[in-house]
C-alpha positions in Angstrom: 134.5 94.6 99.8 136.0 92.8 102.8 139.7 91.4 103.2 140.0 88.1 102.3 143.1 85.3 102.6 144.2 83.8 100.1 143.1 80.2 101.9 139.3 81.5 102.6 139.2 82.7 98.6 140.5 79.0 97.6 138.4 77.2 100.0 135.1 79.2 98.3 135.9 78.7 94.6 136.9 75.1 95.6 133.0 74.7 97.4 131.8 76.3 94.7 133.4 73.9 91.6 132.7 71.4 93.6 128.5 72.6 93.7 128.5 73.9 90.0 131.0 72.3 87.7 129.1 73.0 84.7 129.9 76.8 85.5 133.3 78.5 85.1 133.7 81.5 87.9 135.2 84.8 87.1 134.7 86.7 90.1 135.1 86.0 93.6 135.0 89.0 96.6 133.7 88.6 100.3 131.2 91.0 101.2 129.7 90.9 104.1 130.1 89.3 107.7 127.7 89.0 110.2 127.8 87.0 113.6 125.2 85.4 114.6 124.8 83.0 118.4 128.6 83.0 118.4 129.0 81.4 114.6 130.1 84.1 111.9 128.6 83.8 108.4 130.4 85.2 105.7 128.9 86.3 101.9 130.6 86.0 98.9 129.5 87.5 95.6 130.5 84.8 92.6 130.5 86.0 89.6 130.6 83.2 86.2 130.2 83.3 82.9 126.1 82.7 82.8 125.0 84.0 86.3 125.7 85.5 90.0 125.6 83.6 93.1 126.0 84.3 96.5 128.2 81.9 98.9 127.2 82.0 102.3 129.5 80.1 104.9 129.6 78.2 108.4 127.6 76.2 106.8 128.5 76.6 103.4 125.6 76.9 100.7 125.0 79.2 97.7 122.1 80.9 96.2 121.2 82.6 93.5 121.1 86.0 92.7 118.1 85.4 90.3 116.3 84.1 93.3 117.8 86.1 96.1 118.6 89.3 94.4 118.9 91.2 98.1 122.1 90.3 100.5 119.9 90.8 103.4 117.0 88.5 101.8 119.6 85.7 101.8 121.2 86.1 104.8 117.7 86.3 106.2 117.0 82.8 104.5 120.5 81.0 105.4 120.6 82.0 108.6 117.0 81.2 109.3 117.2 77.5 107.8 120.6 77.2 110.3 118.4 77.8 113.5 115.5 75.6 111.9 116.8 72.3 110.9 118.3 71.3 114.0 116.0 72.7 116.1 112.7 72.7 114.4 111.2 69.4 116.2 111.9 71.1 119.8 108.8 70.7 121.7 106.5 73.4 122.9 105.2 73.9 126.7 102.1 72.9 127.8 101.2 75.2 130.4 99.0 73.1 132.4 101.9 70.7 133.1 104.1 73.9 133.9 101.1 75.1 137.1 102.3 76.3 139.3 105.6 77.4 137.2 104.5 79.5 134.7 106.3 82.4 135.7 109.6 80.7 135.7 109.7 79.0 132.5 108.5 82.1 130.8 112.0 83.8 132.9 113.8 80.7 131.5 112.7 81.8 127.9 113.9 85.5 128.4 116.9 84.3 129.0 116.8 81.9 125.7 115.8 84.9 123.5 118.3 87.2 125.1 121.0 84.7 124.2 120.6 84.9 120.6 121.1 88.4 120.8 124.4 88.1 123.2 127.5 89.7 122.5 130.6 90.7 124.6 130.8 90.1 128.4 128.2 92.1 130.0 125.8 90.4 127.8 127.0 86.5 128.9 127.2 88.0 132.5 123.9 88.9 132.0 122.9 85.7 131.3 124.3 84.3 134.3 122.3 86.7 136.4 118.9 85.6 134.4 119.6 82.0 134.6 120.4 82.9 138.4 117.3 84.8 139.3 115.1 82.0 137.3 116.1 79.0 139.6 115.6 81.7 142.7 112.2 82.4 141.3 111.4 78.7 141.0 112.6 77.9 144.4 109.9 80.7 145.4 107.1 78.9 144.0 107.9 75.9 145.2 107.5 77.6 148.7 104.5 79.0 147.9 103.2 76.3 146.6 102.9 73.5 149.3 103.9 73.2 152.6 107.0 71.4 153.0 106.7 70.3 156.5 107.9 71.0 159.9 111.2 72.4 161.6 113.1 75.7 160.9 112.4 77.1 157.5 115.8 78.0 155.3 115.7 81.2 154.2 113.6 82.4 151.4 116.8 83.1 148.8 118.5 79.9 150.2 118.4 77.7 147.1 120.4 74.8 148.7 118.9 74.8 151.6 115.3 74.3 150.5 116.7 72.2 147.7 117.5 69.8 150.7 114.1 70.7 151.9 112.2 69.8 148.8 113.9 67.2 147.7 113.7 65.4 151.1 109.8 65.8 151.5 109.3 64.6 147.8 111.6 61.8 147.9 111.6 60.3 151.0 113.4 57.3 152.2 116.6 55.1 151.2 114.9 54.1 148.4 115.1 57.8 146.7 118.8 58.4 147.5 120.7 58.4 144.2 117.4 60.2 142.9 118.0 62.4 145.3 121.5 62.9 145.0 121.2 63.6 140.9 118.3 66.3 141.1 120.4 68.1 143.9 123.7 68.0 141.8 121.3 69.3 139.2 120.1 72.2 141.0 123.6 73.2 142.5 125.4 72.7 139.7 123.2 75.0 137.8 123.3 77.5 140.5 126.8 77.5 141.2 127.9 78.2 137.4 125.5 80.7 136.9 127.0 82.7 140.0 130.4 82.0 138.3 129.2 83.2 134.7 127.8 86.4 136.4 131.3 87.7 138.0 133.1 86.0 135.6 136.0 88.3 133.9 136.3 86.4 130.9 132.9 84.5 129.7 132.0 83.5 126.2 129.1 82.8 124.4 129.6 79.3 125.1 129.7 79.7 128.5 126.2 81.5 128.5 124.7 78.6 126.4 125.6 76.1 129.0 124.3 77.8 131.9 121.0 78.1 129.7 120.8 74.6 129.4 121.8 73.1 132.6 119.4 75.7 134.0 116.6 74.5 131.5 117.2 70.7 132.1 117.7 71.0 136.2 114.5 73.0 136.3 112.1 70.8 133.9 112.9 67.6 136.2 112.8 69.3 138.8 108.9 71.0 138.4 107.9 67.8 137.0 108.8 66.5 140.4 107.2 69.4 142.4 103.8 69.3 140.3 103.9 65.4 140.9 104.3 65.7 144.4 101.4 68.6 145.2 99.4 66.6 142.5 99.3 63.8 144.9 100.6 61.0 142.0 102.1 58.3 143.8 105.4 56.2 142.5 103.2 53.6 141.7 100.2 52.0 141.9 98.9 51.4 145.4 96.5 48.8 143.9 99.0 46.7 141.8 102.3 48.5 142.0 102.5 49.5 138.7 104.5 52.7 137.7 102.2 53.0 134.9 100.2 55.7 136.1 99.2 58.9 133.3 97.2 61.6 134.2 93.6 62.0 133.2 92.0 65.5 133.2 87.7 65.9 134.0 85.8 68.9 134.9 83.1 69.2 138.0 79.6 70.2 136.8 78.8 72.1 140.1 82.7 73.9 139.5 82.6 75.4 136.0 85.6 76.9 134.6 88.3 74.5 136.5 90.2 71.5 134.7 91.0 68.8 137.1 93.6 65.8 137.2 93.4 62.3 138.8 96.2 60.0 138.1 94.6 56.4 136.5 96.8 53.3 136.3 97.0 52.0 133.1 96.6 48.2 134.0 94.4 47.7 136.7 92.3 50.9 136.4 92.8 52.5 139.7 92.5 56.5 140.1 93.6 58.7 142.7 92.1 62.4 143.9 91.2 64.8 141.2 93.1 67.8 142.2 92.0 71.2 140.7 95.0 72.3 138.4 93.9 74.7 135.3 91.4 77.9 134.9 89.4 77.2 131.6 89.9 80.5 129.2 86.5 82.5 128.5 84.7 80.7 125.4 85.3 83.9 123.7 89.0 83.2 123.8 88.6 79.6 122.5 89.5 80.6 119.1 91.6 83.4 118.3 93.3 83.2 115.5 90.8 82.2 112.4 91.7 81.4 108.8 89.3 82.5 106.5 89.2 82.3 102.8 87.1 82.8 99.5 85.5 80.8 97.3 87.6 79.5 94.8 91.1 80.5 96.8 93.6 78.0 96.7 94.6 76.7 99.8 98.2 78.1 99.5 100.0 80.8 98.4 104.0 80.8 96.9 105.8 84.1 96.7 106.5 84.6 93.5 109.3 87.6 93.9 111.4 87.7 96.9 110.6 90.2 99.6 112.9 93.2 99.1 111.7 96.3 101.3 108.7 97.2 103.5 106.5 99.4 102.8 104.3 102.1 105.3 100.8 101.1 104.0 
């Protein structure tokens, strides 16, 4: 059993009435904690006069012990539903728009996962030096992956500098300038507090989670605008200047294996160059994950007993 005030004890029978009126509570005892992305979850074991429940907190809900007759079963569950409902619409990558970024979006999700798993300073520091060596690693593709013109090249390392470099060859004239000015203070911005959060003294999870996300945001505009620009997909249509333009992927009969991508103007029809942009998978890879199933087997299955321990086949 863990301590408990007086006030959390009253808020949890009050939750409680409030969910089962038609059930009178005679026991009440937290017991168990368990922090989880910077949000602690505490478990109550409620005792009435028909049943058990468990209470589980930040947010609140119960469950039953009929249902969920293991703690870690319904911590599993509540904790599990908490990360799902507000992020269970978040859209996945399609690698073909990340080309040639791969590498750093899949850094960018290292540093996601290890976030969930933060704790303590070193940890969030760590973070900062992730989210750090991610927009370095971008900033390296980019070089590598077009020639940005003439003149003195910054330094391979020197984000800002070849920031300024990119940026200016992308997104060139007067025209560009407050474009140009918001993916820079992007960029920086997400650089600068990521070298803060890794020699920070005093970080917090919070503080991890934002260099995450600034990171994540500055970088997806950013490689949108670096793949546009090698792509060869103009602002707008050189044929009747609309910005409608969406890409349309083909593949080359005399080139097997290699996707290519033309931008196509949605109202007059124009298309630009097809440029090659994606290595077709062997056909044996097409499929890997099959679903097979007897005759007669319903096409889903409901566990009937919760899951309690594992077991070495």
């Amino acid at each position: 059993m863990l301590n408990a005030t007086d006030e959390e004890k009253e808020e949890v029978a009050e939750y409680f009435k409030w969910q089962a009126p038609d059930l009178t509570m005679t026991f009440l005892q937290k017991v168990y904690s368990e922090a989880v992305l910077g949000h602690v979850h505490d478990v109550w074991d409620v005792h009435t006069d028909k049943d058990r429940w468990w209470v589980i907190t930040n947010p609140t809900n119960l469950y039953s012990q009929e249902q969920f007759p293991n703690l870690d079963l319904a911590v599993t569950f509540h904790i599990g539903l908490c990360l799902r409902v507000p992020r269970s619409e978040k859209r996945g990558l399609d690698p073909r728009r990340l080309l040639p970024f791969g590498e750093v979006f899949k850094q960018l999700e290292q540093a996601t996962e290890t976030l969930t798993q933060a704790k303590g300073v070193a940890d969030y520091q760590g973070i900062g030096v992730r989210c750090r060596e991610t927009l370095l690693s971008f900033i390296a593709a980019a070089q590598d992956a077009v020639d940005w013109g003439d003149g003195e090249r910054p330094k391979r390392a020197d984000l800002k500098g070849w920031v300024d470099r990119i940026l200016g060859a992308a997104l060139v004239g007067s025209a560009h300038k407050e474009r140009r000015h918001l993916l820079r203070s992007l960029l920086v911005e997400a650089w600068d507090f990521a070298n803060w959060l890794t020699h920070t003294k005093s970080p917090s999870w919070h503080d991890a989670e934002m260099s995450v996300a600034t990171t994540e945001h500055a970088l997806g505009i950013a490689a949108s605008l670096v793949v546009r620009h090698i792509r060869g997909v103009p602002d707008e249509c050189p044929q009747c200047g609309s910005p409608d333009l969406t890409p349309e992927e083909g593949r080359n009969s005399e080139i097997l294996g290699v996707v290519w991508e033309r931008p196509v103007c949605q109202d007059c029809g124009w298309v630009g160059s097809p440029m090659p942009i994606y290595e077709e998978p062997p056909e044996e890879t097409d499929a890997i994950i099959r679903r097979a199933a007897t005759d007669g087997e319903k096409e889903c299955a409901i566990m009937e007993k919760p899951f309690r321990s594992l077991k070495t086949p």
